[in-house]
C-alpha positions as CSV (number, residue, x, y, z in Angstrom):
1,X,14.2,27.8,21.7
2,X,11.8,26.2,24.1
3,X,14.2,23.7,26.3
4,X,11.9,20.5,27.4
5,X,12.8,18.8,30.5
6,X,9.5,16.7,30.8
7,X,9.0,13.7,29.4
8,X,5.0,14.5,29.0
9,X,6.5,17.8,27.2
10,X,8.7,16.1,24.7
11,X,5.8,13.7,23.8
12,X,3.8,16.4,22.5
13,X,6.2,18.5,21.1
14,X,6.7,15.1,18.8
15,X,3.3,14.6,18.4
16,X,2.5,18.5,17.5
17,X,5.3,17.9,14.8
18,X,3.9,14.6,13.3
19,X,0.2,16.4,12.9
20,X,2.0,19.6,11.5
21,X,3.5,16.8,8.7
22,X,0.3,14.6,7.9
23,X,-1.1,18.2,7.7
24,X,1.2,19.4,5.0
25,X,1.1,15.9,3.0
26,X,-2.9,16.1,3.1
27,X,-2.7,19.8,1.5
28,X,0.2,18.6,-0.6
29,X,-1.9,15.1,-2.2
30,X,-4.1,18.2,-3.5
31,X,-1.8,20.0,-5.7
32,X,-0.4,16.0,-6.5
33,X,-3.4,14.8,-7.7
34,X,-4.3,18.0,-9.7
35,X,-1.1,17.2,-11.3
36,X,-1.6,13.8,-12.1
37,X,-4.9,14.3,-13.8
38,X,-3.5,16.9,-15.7
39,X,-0.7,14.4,-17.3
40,X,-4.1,11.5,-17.9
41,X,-2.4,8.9,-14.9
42,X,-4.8,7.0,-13.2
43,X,-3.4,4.5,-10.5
44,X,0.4,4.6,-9.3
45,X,1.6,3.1,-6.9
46,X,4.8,4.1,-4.9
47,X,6.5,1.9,-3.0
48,X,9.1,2.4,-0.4
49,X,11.8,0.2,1.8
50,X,14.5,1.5,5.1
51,X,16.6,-0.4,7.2
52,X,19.6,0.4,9.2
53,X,19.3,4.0,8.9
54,X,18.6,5.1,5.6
55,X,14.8,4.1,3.7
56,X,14.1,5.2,0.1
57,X,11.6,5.1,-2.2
58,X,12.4,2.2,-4.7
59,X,9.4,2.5,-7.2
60,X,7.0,4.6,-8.7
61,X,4.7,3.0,-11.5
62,X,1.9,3.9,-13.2
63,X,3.2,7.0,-15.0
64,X,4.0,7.2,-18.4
65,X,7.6,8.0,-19.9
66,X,6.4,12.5,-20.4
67,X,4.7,12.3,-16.9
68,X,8.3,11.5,-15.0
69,X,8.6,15.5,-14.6
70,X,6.8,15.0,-11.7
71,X,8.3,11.4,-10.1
72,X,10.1,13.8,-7.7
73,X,7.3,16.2,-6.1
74,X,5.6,12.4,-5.8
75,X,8.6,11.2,-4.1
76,X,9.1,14.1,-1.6
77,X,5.3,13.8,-0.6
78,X,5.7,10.3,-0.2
79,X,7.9,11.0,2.1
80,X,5.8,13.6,4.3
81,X,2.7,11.4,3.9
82,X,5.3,8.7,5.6
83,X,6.6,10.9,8.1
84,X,3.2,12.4,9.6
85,X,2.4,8.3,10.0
86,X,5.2,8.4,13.0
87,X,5.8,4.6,12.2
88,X,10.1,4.7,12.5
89,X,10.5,2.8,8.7
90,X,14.3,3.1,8.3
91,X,15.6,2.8,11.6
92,X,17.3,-0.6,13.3
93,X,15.4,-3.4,11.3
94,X,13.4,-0.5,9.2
95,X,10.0,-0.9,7.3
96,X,8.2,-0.5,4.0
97,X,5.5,0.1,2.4
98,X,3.3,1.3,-0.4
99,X,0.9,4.2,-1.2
100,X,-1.5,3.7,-3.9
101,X,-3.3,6.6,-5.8
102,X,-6.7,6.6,-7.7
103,X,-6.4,9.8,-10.2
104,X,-9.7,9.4,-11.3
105,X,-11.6,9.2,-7.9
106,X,-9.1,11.5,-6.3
107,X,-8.5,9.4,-3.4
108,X,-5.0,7.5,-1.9
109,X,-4.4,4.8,0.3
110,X,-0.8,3.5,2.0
111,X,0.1,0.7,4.7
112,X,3.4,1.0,6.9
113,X,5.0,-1.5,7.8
114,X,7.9,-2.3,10.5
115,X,10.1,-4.9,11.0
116,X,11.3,-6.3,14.4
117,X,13.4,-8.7,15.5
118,X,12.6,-10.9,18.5
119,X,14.1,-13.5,20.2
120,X,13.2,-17.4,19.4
121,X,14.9,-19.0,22.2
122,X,17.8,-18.6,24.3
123,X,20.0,-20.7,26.5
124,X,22.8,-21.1,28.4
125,X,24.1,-24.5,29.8
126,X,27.1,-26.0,31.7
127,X,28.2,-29.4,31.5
């Protein structure tokens, strides 16, 4: 195992990995999609949440009640297609989001979003 002791190193060694993810979750929305048409769905929409240290997805719609077989390949791409974004979604104040598919048109869209906390005001007086 390589050992990184610059900082310019480390930044592409993360970057390198990110591309490697949104690689895999672009060949993987293929073989998703496929699968989709083949069970008739036309638009779902996932939808995700993190905070803290922990992010899930919460939702997948648009399926019907026989096309669930496949509500966990969607979820674990969800996940890459999040990861290969680099936005940090379940860390400190954490994120969310949703992807949206189009079966038909064989196409996907998804916004990431992150909270943050800043500071309003601050003071400090003696009397």
């Amino acid at each position: 195992m390589k050992e990184y002791t610059d900082f310019n190193d480390i930044i592409k060694r993360i970057e390198e990995e990110r591309s490697q993810t949104a690689a895999k979750a672009e060949e993987q929305a293929k073989e998703i999609l496929d699968k989709l048409m083949l069970v008739g769905a036309e638009n779902v929409s996932i939808e995700f949440d993190g905070s803290g240290d922990e992010g899930s997805v919460h939702t997948i719609d648009g399926l019907n009640d026989n096309e669930h077989i496949i509500d966990e390949e969607l979820e674990a791409w969800a996940y890459e297609l999040i990861a290969g974004t680099g936005v940090d979604w379940y860390n400190n104040e954490g994120g969310f989001g949703t992807i949206n598919i189009d079966v038909p048109k064989r196409t996907y869209n998804f916004e990431v979003h992150y909270r943050r906390t800043e500071l309003g005001a601050s003071g400090e007086a003696t009397v």
